[in-house]
N, C-alpha and C positions, 0 to 999 in steps of 0.2 A: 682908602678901602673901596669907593665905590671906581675909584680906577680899576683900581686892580680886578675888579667883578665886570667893568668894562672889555678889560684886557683880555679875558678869558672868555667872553662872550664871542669876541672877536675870533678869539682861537678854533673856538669850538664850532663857531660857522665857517670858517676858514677849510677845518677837516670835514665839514659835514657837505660845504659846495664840494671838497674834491672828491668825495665819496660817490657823492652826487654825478659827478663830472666822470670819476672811474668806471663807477656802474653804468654810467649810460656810455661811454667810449667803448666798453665792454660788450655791453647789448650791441651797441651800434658795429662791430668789429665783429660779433657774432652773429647776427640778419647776415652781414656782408656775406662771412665767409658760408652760413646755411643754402644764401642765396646762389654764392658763388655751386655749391655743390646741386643743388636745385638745376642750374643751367646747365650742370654738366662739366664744368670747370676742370672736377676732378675724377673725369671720368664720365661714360653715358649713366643715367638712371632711367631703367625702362620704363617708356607712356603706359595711360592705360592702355592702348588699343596689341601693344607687346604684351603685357600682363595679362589682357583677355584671352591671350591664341595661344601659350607657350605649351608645348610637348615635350611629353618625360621619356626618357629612353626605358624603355622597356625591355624585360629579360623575356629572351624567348622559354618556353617551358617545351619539354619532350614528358610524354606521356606512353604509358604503358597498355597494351589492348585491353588488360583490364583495370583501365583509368588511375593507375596509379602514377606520381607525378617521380618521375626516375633520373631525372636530370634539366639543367637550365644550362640555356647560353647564353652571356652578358657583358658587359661591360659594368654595368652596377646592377646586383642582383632586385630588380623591383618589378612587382606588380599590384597596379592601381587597381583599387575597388570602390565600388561607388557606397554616399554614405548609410545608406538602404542593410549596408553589409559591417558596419559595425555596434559591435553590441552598445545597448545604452550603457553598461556600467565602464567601459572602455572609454566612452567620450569622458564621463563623471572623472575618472580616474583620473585622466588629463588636464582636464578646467583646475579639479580641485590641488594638483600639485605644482604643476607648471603655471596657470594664469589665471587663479580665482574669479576675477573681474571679468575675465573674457566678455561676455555677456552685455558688458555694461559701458566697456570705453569702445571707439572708432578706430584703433589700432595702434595707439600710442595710450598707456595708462599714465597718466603723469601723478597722479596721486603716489603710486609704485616707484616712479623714478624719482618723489620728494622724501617718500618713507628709504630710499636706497640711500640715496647723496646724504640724507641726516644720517641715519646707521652705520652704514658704510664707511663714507666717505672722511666723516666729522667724529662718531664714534668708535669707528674700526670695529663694529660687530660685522663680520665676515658671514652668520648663519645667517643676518637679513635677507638673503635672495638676493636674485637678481632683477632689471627692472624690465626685460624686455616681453612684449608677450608672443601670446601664441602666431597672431602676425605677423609681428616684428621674427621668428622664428622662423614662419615659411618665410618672407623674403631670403633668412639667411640662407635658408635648404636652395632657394628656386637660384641662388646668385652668391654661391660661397664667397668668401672676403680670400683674396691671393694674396693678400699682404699682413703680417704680424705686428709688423713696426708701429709702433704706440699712437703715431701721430696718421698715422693710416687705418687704424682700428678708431681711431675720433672720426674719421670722413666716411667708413662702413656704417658707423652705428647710425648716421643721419641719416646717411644712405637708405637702410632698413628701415628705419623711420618714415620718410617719404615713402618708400615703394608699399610700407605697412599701410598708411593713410591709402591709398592711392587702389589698395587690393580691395581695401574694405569699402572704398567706392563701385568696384569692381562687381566684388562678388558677394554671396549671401553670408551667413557666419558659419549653417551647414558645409557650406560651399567653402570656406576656410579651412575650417577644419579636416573633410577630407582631402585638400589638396595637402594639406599638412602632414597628415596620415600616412599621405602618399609617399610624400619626399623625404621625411624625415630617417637620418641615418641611425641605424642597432648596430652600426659596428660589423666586423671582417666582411665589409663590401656590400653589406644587406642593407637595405632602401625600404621603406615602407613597413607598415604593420602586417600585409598579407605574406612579405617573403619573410619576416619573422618570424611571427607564428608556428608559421610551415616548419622552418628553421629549429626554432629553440622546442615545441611542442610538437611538431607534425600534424598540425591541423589547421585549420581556413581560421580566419579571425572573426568572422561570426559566430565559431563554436567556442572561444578563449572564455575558458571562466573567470570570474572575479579574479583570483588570485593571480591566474596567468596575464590578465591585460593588466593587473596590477603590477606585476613583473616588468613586463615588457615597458610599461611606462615609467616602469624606475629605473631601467636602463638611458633613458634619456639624459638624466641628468650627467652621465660620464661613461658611455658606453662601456668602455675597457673595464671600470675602474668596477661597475655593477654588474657587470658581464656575469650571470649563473651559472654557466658551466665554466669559468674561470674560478671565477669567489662565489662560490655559491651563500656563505655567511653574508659577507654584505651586502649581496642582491635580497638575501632573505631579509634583512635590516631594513634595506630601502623600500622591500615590497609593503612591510610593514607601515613603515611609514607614510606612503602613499594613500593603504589603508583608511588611518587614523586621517589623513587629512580629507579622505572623503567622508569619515565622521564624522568630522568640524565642517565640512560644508552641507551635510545633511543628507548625505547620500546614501548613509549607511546607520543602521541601527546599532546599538550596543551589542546585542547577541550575533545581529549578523556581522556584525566587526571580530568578535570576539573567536567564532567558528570559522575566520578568514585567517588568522592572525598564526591560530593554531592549527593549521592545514598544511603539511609541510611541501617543500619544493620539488616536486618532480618533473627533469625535463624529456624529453622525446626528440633528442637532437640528432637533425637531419641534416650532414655537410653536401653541399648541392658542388662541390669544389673537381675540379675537371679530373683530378687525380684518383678521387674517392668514390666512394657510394655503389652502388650496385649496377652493374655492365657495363665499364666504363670503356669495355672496348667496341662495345656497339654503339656505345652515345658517339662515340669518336668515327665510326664506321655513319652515322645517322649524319653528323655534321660535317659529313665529307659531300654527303651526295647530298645535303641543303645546298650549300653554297654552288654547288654545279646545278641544282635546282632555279636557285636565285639569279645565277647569273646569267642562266638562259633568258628568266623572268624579266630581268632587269635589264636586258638588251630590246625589250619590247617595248619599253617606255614605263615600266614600273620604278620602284624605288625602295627597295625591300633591305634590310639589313639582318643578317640573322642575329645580330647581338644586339640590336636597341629597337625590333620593333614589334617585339612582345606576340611572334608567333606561336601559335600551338601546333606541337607536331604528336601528331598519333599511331605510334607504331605500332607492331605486328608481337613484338617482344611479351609472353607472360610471364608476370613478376612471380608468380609464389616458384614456376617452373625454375626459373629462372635461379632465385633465392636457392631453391634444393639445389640445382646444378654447380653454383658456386660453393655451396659444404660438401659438398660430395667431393668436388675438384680440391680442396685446400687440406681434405684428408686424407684421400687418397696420393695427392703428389706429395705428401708431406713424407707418408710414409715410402711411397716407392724413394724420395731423395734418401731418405735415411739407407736403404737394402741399394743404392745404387752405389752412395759415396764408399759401404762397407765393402763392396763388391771390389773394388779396386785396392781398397788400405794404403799405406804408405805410397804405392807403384802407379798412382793415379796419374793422367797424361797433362794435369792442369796443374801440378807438385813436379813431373820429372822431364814432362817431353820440352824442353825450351825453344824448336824450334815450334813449333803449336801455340805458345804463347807468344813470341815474336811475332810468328803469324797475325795474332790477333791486337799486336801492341799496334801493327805498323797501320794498322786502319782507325787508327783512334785519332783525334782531331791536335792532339798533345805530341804524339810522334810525329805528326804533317808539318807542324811548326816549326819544331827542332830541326826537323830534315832541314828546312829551309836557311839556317844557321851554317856556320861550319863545320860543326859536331858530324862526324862517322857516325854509323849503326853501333859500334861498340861503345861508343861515351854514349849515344842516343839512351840505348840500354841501359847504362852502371847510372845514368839519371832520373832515370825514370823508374827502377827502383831505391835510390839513393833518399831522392826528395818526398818529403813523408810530410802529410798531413792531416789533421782529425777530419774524420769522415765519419758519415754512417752505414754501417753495411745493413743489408736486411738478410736476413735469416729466417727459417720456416718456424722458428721460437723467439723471434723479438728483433728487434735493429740492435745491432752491436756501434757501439761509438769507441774512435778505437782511430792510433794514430797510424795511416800506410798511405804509399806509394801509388802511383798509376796501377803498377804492376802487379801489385796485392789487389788491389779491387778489381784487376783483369782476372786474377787468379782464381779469386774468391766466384764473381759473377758467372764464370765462362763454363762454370761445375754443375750452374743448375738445369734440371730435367725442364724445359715446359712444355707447352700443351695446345690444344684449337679443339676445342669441341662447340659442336654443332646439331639443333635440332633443331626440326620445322614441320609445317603439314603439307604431307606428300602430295593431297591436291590443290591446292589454292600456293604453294610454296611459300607460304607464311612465317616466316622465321620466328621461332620460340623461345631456343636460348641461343645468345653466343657468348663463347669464353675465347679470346684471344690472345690471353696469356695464365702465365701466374700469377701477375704482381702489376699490375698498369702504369703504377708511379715507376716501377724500377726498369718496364721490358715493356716498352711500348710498342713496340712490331708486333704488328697482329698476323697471327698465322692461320687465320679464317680468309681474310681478305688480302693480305699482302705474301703470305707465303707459297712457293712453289717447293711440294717436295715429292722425292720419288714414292708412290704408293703403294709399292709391292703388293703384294696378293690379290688386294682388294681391286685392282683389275684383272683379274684373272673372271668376273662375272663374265666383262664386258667380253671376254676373250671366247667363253662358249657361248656366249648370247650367238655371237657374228657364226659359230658352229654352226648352231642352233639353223640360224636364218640360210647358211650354205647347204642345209641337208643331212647335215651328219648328224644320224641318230643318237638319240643320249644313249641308246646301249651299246653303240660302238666301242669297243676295247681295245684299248692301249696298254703297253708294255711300258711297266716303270722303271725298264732299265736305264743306267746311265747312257748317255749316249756323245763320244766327242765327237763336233763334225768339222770334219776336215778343210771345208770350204770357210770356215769363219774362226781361223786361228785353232784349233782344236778347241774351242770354247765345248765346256762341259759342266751343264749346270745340274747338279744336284742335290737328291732329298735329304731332309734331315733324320731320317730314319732308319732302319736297318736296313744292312746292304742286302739282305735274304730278299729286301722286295723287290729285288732285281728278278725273278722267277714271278713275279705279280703282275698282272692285266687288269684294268681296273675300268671301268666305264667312265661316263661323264661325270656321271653325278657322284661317283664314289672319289674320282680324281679330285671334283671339288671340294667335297665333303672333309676331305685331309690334307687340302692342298699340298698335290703333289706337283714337284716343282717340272720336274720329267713329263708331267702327264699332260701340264698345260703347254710346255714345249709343241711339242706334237699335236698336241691339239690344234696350236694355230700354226704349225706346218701343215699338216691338212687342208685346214680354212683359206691359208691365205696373209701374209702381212696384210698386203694393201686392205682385204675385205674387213680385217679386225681393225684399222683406223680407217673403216669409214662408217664401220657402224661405232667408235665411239666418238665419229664426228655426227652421225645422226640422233646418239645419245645427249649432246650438248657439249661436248670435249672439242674446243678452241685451240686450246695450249698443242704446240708441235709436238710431236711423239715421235721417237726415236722409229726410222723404219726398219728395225732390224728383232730378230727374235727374242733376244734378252725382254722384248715390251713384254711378254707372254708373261714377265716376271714381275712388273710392275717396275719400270726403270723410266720410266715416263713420268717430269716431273708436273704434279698438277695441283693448281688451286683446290682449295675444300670446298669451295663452293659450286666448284663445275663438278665436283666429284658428286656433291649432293644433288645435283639436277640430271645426272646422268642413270643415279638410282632411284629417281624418282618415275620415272619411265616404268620402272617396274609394278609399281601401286595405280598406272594410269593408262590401263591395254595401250602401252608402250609411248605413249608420248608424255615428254618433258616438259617441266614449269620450271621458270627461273626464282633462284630462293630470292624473298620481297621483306622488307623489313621496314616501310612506311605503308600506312595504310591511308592517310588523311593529313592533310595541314589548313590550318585555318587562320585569318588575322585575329587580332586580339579582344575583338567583337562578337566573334565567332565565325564569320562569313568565313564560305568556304573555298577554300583557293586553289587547292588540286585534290584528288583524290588519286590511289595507286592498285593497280593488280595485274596481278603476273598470268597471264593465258598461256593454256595448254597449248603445245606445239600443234603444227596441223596437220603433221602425218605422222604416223608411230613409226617407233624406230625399231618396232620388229612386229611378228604378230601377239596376236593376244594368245595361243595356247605355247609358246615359245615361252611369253612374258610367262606362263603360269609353271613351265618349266621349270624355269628359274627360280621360280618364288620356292617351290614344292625342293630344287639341291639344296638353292640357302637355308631352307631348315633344316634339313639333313645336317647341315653345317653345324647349327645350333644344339639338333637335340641330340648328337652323336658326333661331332666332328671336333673342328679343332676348337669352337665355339662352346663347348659341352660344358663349360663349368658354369655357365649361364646356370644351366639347369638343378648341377652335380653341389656347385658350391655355392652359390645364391639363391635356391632354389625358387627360381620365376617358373611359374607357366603359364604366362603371358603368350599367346598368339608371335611367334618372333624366328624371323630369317635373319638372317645375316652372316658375314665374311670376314674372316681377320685379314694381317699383313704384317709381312714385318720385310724390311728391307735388308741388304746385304750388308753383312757387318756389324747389323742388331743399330741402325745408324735411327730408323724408322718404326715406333708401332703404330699400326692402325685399329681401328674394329670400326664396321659399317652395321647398325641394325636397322632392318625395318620393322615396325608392327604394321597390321594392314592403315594407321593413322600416324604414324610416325616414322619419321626417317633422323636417323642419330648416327653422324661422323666425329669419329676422337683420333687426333693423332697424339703420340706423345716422343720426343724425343729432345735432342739439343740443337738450339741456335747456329754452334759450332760444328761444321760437319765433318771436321778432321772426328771427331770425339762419334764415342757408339755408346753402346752400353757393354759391358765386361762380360755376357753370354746371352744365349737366347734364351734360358730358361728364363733371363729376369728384365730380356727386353724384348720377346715375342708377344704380337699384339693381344695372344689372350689376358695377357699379367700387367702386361704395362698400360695397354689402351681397353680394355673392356672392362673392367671395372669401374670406369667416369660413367658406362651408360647402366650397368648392373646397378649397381649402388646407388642410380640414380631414381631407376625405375621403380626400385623397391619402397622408395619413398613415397612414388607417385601414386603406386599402390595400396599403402595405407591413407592414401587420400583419395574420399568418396568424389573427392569436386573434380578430378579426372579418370572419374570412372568410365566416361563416354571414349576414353581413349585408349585406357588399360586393359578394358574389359573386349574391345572388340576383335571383333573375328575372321579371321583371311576367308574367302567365299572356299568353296570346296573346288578341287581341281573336276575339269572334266575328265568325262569315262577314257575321252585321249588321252589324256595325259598320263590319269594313271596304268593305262596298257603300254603307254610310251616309256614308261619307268620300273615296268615289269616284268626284271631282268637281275640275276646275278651281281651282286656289287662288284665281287672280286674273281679272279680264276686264277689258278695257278698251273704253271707250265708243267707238264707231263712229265715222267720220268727221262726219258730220251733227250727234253730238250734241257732238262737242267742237266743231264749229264756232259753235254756239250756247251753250256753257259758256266762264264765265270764270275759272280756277283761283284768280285771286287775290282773290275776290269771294265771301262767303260768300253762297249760297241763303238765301231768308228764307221761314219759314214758321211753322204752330204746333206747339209739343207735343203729343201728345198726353195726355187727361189728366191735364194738370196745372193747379193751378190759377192764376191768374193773381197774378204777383208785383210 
């Protein structure tokens, strides 16, 4: 017996040296390999003196004149704030769910990582938490792990462990926690509690209440998975719970728990996304002239990045203006697509004209390819409608998901009406709104800034200004006969009205007031080609102009933006301002890095009772012309000149208004310029394009807050001007000579001036 107790004594020290011997082989084989990672073995782990200097890339932020935050450019949307700027119950929320302890361990809690490995690991209770804390956390934010593989997440976690020790040597635990704050991910590319906020509530994270910083920290635990505007139930679950744990840490009283608990979820979500959100054809237009900003900058020995170094840019843009312009635009083109596509029915040119749609197949990046293949133009074709795939189209009632072809979604796309509208202030050239399309995600060509098209009418101002400036009386009278002239192919451009006002004389202002097509002809046969493009080179008009008459008609293709500096001349005893659309940029400190403004040209480009000429027909235009339904069907009586246009073929609407503090350009037409519209009753600029600024105004109007701009008043013309315009509108020819005129017979004669075509 007592062997046998002998025997077993043996044994049992036998297993307890090797335990003995394993655990310490153990230990010693894990120093080694901590060690090994310590030196960098497996990989660098940053010093302190790395962890003391590191910089977060920062989203730059664009702002609106009246400070609201309208767009960001990024690479990971973040903006840091110091700890000054988080609420106390925000931090509470954090300790109490994510790292109770905080407080209390140097950045590793081991007591945590003993309660995990027993639960966890030994129990398999999976609700123990995890062991890492808030430290351990930023290292992960400051030095994401690249690698998933099991045995590479063992050398992360130590990794973070060290850099956790190593921070906390570092910095203070304030100081932790905001750099946490800072870097910590919410999911779809958003960094930090301040671009969250902004994001999920649309406000600063100093203003997030209880429940929303409760929110937001419940999204921590699995971004996606507690996402509120995804699962709004399980975020509300987690918010709760977040709650209750700052209960349990004593942060929160029963009633004030209880009045948290039952507050329900309301978000205010703001997508900052390059596609979305409000003007994103001006954000686009802003971040074009950064980077030609920057890289000028950054030639001087700076180092600027528009996407990571958290500038602020301060433009000219007003948001509420802005906001009205974009409902006005999305109503009105919704309905004019509806009266356009009716207008055609079946016989429509994107349904029947095949070569129009070849046309437009062969510039797409899909037929460039094939071309390059063996395939002919005719298999190119039968492929490229053949091969079908779910797409989604957009439509002015929803996105359609739906299986088609290249050639269906050429079909479908090449049908829509869009649009450029544009306002600003006529003196400082401040841009207020711009719209450069319909849709930004679908039709990113902006036809503010990249479009040239022909203007019709709406130079016809320019065309009696240069009169004006020649001498010729506004009460000089013209004949609104047709007239072919034989020197320029018998070209014979005429009115859309009756042919009786062949027997009509009509002055300046009356010519302009109905834009008549005949009237402005002649008019600048009188003046001059050459004299009328050079006063619209004195006006601000760069763009080449066709040197032949047909210009009289607006066949000259031009920017909207030269078009707006050209009519701004008229609000400014005749000199031009270039339209401006940054006002200020600053670094992310604040310090100020440029400021911007656009100066009055320094000679006028006609005189001042000329300019008042003009101002005094374009109203004419408005309250009795071709502009009249301003008055007749919108009923504005707003202070307002201005000019329609429509181009040959109804390809072109325009409307140009001024008020004495507002200048508003709208064009509307199609991408595609084989395509017009089906008549001019329903594509002439009074129908098509004067209603984005009508409809717009009306708005403005029932808002006091631009009253300083609705409300003001054109100065009164001088005693010249109005003797200079007091005259006869119309005359009509004598018995005798209409006996010998035949209305429906154009006159034939030559141009003057011009050369022969």
């Amino acid at each position: 017996m007592k062997k046998k107790k002998s025997v077993l004594k043996k044994i049992k020290l036998r297993y307890f040296q090797f335990a003995i011997k394993t655990i310490l082989g153990f230990s010693f084989v894990l120093c080694i390999f901590i060690l090994s990672i310590y030196l960098g073995a497996w990989g660098p782990v940053p010093k302190k003196k790395e962890l003391s200097n590191f910089n977060y890339q920062i989203a730059s932020e664009v702002f609106s004149s009246d400070s609201v935050l309208i767009g960001k450019y990024y690479l990971n949307d973040r903006q840091p704030i110091s700890f000054q700027e988080f609420p106390k119950h925000l931090i509470q929320a954090l300790v109490a769910i994510e790292d109770e302890r905080f407080y209390a361990h140097s950045g590793i809690d081991f007591s945590s990582l003993l309660r995990v490995a027993f639960k966890t690991i030994l129990m398999g209770d999976s609700s123990s938490g995890g062991g890492s804390t808030l430290t351990q956390q930023l290292a992960k934010n400051l030095y994401p792990r690249k690698d998933r593989q099991s045995a590479h997440l063992i050398i992360d976690k130590f990794k973070e462990m060290i850099i956790a020790k190593r921070l906390e040597s570092v910095y203070s635990k304030e100081e932790i926690l905001t750099h946490y704050l800072n870097t910590v991910s919410f999911g779809d590319n958003t960094f930090g509690i301040e671009s969250a906020a902004l994001k999920f509530f649309n406000t600063n994270a100093k203003t997030l209440s209880l429940e929303q910083a409760a929110t937001l920290v419940g999204m921590l635990k699995a971004t996606y998975s507690y996402n509120p505007r995804i699962f709004p139930k399980k975020s509300l679950d987690r918010r709760n719970l977040v709650l209750k744990s700052m209960k349990e840490n004593n942060f929160l009283d029963q009633e004030r728990l209880n009045n948290a608990i039952t507050t329900a979820l309301k978000l205010d979500y703001r997508d900052y996304d390059y596609n979305a959100g409000i003007a994103p054809y001006f954000r686009e237009e802003v971040r074009k002239q950064l980077l030609r900003w920057i890289k000028e900058r950054n030639s001087k020995g700076n180092n600027l990045n528009l996407y990571t170094s958290g500038l602020k840019i301060y433009t000219t843009l007003n948001y509420r203006m802005q906001q009205l312009a974009e409902e006005v635009m999305v109503s009105h083109m919704s309905s004019l697509q509806e009266d356009f596509e009716k207008s055609y029915g079946k016989n429509a040119p994107w349904l029947k004209n095949s070569k129009i749609i070849q046309n437009a197949a062969r510039r797409t990046a899909v037929y460039k390819n094939l071309k390059k293949t063996e395939l002919n133009d005719t298999q190119i074709f039968q492929k490229l409608r053949a091969d079908k795939k779910q797409m989604t189209l957009s439509t002015w009632k929803g996105d359609l998901n739906r299986e088609a072809s290249t050639m269906d979604s050429l079909q479908h796309y090449m049908k829509f009406l869009n649009t450029g509208s544009l306002s600003l202030d006529p003196t400082t050239g401040q841009v207020l709104t711009w719209i450069g399309g319909i849709d930004f995600e679908w039709f990113k060509y902006d036809h503010i800034s990249q479009s040239k098209r022909q203007v019709g009418s709406t130079f016809k101002p320019i065309v009696y200004t240069a009169a004006l400036e020649n001498g010729i009386s506004p009460c000089t009278y013209f004949s609104a006969q047709e007239v072919a002239y034989e020197n320029l192919q018998g070209w014979s451009p005429s009115n859309s009205g009756d042919k009786e006002e062949a027997y009509l004389s009509y002055t300046m202002e009356e010519g302009l007031r109905n834009s008549v097509n005949t009237i402005a002809v002649k008019v600048m046969e009188k003046t001059g080609i050459a004299n009328v493009l050079e006063q619209a080179k004195k006006m601000g008009i760069q763009e080449k102009l066709p040197n032949l008459p047909s210009l009289a008609l607006g066949t000259g293709e031009i920017k909207m933006t030269e078009m707006a500096m050209a009519y701004t001349s008229y609000l400014n005893q005749g000199k031009t301002v270039k339209p401006l659309i940054l006002k200020k940029i600053t670094d992310y400190e604040g310090k100020v890095l440029a400021t911007f403004e656009s100066k009055l040209s320094d000679k006028p480009a006609f005189s001042e009772e000329n300019g008042q000429l003009m101002i005094e027909m374009m109203k004419s235009t408005v309250n009795s012309g071709t502009a009249s339904r301003i008055r007749s069907i919108y009923g504005l009586k707003n202070d307002i000149a201005g000019k329609t246009g429509t181009t040959q073929n109804n390809k072109d609407a325009w409307f140009v208004a001024l008020t004495p503090k507002l200048i508003h350009l709208t064009w509307v037409g199609l991408d595609n310029h084989e395509i017009g519209f089906k008549n001019t009753r329903l594509g002439q600029g009074a129908n098509a394009a004067l209603p984005l600024f009508a409809l717009w105004l009306q708005k403005l109007n029932s808002d006091k807050n631009f009253d300083e701009i609705t409300k003001a008043k054109f100065a009164n013309p001088s005693s010249s001007v109005l003797e200079a315009l007091n005259c006869e509108g119309v005359k009509r020819d004598g018995f005798f000579k209409r006996l010998f005129k035949n209305p429906n017979k154009a006159k034939r004669k030559k141009f003057k001036n011009a050369d022969k075509k």
